[in-house]
C-alpha positions as CSV (number, residue, x, y, z in Angstrom):
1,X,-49.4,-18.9,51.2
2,X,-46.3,-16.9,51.6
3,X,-43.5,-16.7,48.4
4,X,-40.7,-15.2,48.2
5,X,-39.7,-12.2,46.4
6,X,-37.6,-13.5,43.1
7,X,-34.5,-11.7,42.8
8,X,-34.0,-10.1,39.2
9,X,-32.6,-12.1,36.6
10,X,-28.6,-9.9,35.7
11,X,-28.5,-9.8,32.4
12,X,-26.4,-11.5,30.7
13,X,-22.9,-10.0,28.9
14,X,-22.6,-10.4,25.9
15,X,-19.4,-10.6,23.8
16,X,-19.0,-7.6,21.3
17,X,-17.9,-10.4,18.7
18,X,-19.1,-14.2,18.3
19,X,-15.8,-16.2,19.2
20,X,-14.4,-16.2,15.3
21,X,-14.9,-13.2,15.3
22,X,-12.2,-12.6,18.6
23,X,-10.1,-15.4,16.9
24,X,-10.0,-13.1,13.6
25,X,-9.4,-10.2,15.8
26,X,-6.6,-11.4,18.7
27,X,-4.8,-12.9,15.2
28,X,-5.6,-9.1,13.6
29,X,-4.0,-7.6,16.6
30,X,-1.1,-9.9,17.0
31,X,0.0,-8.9,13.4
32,X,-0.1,-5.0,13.8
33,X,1.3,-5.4,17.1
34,X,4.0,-7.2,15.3
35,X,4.4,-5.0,12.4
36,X,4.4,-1.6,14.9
37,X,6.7,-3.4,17.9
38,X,8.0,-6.6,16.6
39,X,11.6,-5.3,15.2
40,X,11.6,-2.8,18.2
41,X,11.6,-6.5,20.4
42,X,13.8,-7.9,18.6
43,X,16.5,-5.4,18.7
44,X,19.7,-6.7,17.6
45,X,18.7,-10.1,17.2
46,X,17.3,-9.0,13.8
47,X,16.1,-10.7,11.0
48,X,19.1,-10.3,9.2
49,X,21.8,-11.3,11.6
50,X,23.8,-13.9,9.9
51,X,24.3,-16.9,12.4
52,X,26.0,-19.8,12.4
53,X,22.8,-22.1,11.9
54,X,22.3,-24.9,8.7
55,X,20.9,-23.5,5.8
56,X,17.1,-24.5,5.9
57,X,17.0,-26.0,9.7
58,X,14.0,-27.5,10.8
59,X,11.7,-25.9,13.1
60,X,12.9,-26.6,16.9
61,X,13.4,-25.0,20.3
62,X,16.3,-22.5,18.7
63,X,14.6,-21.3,15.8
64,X,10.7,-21.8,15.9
65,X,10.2,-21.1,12.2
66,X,13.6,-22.8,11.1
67,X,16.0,-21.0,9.3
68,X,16.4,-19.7,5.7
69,X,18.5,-20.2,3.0
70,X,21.6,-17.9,4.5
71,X,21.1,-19.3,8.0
72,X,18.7,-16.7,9.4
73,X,16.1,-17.0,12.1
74,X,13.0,-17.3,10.2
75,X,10.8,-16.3,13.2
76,X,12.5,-12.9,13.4
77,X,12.2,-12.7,9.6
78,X,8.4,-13.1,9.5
79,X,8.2,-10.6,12.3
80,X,10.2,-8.0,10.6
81,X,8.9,-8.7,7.0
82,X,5.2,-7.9,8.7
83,X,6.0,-4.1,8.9
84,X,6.4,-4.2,5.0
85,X,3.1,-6.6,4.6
86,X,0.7,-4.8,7.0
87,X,1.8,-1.5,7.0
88,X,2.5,-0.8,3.1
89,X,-0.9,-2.6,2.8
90,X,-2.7,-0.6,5.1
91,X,-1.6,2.8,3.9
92,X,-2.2,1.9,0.6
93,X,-5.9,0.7,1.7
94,X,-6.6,3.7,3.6
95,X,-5.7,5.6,0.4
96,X,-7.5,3.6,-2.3
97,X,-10.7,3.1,0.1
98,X,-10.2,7.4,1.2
99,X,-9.8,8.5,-2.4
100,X,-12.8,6.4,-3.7
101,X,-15.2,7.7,-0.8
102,X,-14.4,11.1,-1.5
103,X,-14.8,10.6,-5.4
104,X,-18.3,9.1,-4.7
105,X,-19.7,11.7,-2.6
106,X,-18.7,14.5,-5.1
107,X,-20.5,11.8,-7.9
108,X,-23.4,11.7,-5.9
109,X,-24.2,14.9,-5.0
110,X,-23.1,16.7,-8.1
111,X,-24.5,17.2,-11.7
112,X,-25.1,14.3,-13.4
113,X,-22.4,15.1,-16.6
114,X,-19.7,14.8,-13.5
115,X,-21.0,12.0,-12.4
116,X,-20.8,9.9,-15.7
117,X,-17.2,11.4,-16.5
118,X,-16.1,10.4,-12.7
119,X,-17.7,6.6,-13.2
120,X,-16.6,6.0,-17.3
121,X,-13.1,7.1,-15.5
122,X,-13.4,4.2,-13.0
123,X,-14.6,1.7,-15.6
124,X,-11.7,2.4,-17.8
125,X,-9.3,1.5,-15.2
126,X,-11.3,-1.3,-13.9
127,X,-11.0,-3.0,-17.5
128,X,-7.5,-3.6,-16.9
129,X,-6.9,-6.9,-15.0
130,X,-5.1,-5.8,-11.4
131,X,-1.7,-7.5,-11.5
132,X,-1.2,-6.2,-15.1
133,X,-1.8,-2.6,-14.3
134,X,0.6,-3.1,-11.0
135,X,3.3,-4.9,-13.8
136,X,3.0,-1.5,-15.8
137,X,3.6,0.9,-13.1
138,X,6.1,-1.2,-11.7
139,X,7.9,-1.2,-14.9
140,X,7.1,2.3,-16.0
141,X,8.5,4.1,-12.6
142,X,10.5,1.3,-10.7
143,X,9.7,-0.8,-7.5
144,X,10.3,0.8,-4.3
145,X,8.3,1.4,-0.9
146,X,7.2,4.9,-1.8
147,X,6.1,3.5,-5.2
148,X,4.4,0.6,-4.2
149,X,1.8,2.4,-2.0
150,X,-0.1,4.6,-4.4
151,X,0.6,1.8,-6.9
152,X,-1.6,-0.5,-4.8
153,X,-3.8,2.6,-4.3
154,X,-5.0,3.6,-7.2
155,X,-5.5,-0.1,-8.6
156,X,-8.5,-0.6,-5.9
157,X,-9.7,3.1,-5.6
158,X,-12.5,2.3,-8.6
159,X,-13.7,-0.7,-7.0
160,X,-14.0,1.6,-3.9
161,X,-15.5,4.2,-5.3
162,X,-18.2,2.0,-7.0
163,X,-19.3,0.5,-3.6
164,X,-19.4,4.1,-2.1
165,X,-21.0,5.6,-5.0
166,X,-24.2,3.2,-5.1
167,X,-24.8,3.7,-1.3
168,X,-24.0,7.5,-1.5
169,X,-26.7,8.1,-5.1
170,X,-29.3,5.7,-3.0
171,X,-28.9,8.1,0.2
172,X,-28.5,11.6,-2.0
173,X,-32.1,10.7,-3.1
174,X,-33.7,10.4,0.3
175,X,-36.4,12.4,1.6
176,X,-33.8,14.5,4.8
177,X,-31.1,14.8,2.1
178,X,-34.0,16.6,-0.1
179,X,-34.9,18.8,3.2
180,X,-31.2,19.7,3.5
181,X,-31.4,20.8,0.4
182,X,-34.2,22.5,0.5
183,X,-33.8,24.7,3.3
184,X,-30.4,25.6,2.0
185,X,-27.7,23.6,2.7
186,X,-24.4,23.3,0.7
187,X,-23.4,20.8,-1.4
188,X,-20.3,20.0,1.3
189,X,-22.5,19.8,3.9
190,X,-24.9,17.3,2.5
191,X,-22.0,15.0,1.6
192,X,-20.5,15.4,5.2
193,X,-23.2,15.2,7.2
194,X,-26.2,13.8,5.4
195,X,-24.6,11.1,3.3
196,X,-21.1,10.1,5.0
197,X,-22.3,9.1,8.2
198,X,-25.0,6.7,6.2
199,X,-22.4,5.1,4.7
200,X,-19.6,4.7,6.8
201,X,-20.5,1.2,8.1
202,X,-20.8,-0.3,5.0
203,X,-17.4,1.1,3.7
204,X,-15.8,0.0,6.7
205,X,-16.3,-3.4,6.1
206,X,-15.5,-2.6,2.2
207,X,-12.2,-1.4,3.8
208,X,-11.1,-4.8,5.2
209,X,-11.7,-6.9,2.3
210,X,-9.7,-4.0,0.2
211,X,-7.4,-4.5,2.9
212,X,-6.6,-8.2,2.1
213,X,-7.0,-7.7,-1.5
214,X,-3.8,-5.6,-1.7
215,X,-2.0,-7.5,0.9
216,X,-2.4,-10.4,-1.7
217,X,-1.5,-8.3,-4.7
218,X,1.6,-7.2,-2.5
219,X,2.5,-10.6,-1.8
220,X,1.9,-11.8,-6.2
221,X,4.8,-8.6,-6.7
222,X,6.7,-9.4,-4.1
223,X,6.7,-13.1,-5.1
224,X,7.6,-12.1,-8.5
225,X,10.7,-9.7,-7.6
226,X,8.7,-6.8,-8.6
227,X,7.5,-5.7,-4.7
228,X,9.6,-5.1,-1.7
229,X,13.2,-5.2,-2.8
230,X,16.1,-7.2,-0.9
231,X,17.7,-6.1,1.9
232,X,14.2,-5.2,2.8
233,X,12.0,-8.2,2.9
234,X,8.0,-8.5,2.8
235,X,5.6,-12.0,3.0
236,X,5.7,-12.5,-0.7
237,X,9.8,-11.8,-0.5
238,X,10.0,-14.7,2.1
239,X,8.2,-16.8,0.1
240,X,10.3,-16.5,-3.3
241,X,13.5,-16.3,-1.1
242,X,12.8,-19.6,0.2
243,X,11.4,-21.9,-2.6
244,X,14.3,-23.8,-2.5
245,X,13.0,-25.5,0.9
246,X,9.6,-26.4,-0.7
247,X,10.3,-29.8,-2.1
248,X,10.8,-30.9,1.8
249,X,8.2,-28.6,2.8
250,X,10.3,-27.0,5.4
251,X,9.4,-24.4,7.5
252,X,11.7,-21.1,5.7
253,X,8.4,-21.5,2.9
254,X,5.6,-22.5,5.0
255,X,6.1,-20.0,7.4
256,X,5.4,-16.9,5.6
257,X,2.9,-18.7,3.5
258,X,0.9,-19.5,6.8
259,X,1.3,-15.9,8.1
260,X,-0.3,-14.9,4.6
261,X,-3.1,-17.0,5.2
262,X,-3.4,-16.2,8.9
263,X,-4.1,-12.4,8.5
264,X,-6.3,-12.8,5.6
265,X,-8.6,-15.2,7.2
266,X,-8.3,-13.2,10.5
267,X,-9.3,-10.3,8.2
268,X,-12.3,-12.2,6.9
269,X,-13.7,-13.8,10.1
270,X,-14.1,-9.9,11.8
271,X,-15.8,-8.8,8.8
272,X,-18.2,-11.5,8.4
273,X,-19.0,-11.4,12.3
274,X,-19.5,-7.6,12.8
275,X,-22.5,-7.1,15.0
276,X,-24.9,-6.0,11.9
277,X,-24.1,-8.8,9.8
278,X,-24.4,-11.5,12.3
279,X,-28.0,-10.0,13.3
280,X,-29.0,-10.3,9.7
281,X,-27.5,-13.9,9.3
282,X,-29.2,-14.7,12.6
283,X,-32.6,-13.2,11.2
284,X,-32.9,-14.8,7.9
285,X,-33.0,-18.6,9.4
């Protein structure tokens, strides 16, 4: 009996995220596309261009977001206060999380004595509560942009450097970092290329939660007067600016609120669906 040959099977694609994790990230992308382009798109239909709109207008086909309490566009406010929100909340991220990986890897592969000075350093600033730290630099040296970014910095560089320390003293005491040793090797060149690579997927997903930790620290100073000061206007900013409209609920408070919310979930959902987490979620059922 004659069959026919079965074609091969194509194998099929598959996505480099589960679909929350693309929501999380087109939302991710949307708000650094915003903070890098958005008030090079708007161009002189800025934010703050006074117009001759109602003070607190609803949301409509004029202004999407409504407007605020001085008549402005709230859409192009939100856009513009995103460069202040993402960007001085990156840099200060990328700091905090940079500082704390390097502090860790000299821990690690150091003497001990350096090692417990470096960490009781980190505890003693971890005892203080974050937003009380942040209130007594703010006070102590004044709040402005340059200011605000190795404020934000150096509250969240111990709890980077714990993270980064208990991968990097786990990895120092491996069996290749002990042949590296062995046969010679600097103490540079064990923390570059023995025990950096080994950690570097674990700190960057430390990196994004960091990452929505300060944005939310940013947004408690800002909300308080004590971040991003006025003409200038971050997330938090918005928010206070606008607290008159919050007994109607309108949109000059809800706005900036949801944009908040947005880019820390979006934050959230790519973290928890990175491809080595979602294989370990999908192994232990």
């Amino acid at each position: 009996m004659h069959t026919s040959p079965s074609l091969p099977i194509a194998p099929r694609r598959r996505l480099p995220l589960p679909w929350p994790g693309l929501l999380g990230a087109a939302v991710l992308l949307f708000w650094l596309g915003a903070a890098a382009f958005g008030p090079m798109l708007l161009g002189t239909h800025g934010g703050g261009d006074m117009g001759d709109a109602a003070v607190f207008a609803p949301a409509g086909a004029q202004h999407w977001f409504g407007t605020d309490y001085l008549g402005r566009d709230m859409l192009a406010r939100v856009v513009e206060g995103a460069r202040y929100t993402v960007g001085i909340a990156l840099l200060a991220t990328l700091l905090a999380s940079g500082v704390g990986t390097v502090l860790a890897l000299l821990a690690a592969a150091s003497a001990p004595w350096i090692d417990a000075v470096m960490s009781r350093g980190m505890d003693t600033l971890t005892s203080i509560p974050s937003k009380m730290l942040a209130l007594i630099m703010v006070a102590a040296v004044g709040s402005s942009l340059p200011m605000l970014i190795p404020t934000a910095a150096l509250i969240y560089v111990p709890g980077a450097y714990r993270i980064a320390r208990s991968l990097a003293v786990n990895i120092h005491a491996m069996d290749y970092v002990t042949v590296a040793r062995t046969r010679g090797e600097g103490r540079l060149y064990i923390m570059l290329h023995e025990i950096l690579p080994n950690i570097l997927g674990p700190m960057l997903a430390d990196l994004g939660l960091r990452f929505v930790y300060v944005v939310l620290l940013l947004a408690s100073l800002s909300f308080l007067g004590l971040g991003v000061q006025p003409p200038d206007a971050d997330w938090g900013s918005l928010v206070r600016e606008n607290i008159g409209a919050l007994p109607d609920g309108g949109a000059a408070v809800v706005a900036p609120a949801l944009a908040i919310a947005s880019l820390t979930i979006a934050v959230n959902l790519v973290i928890d669906n990175l491809p080595g987490r979602s294989a370990r979620g999908k192994g232990a059922h």
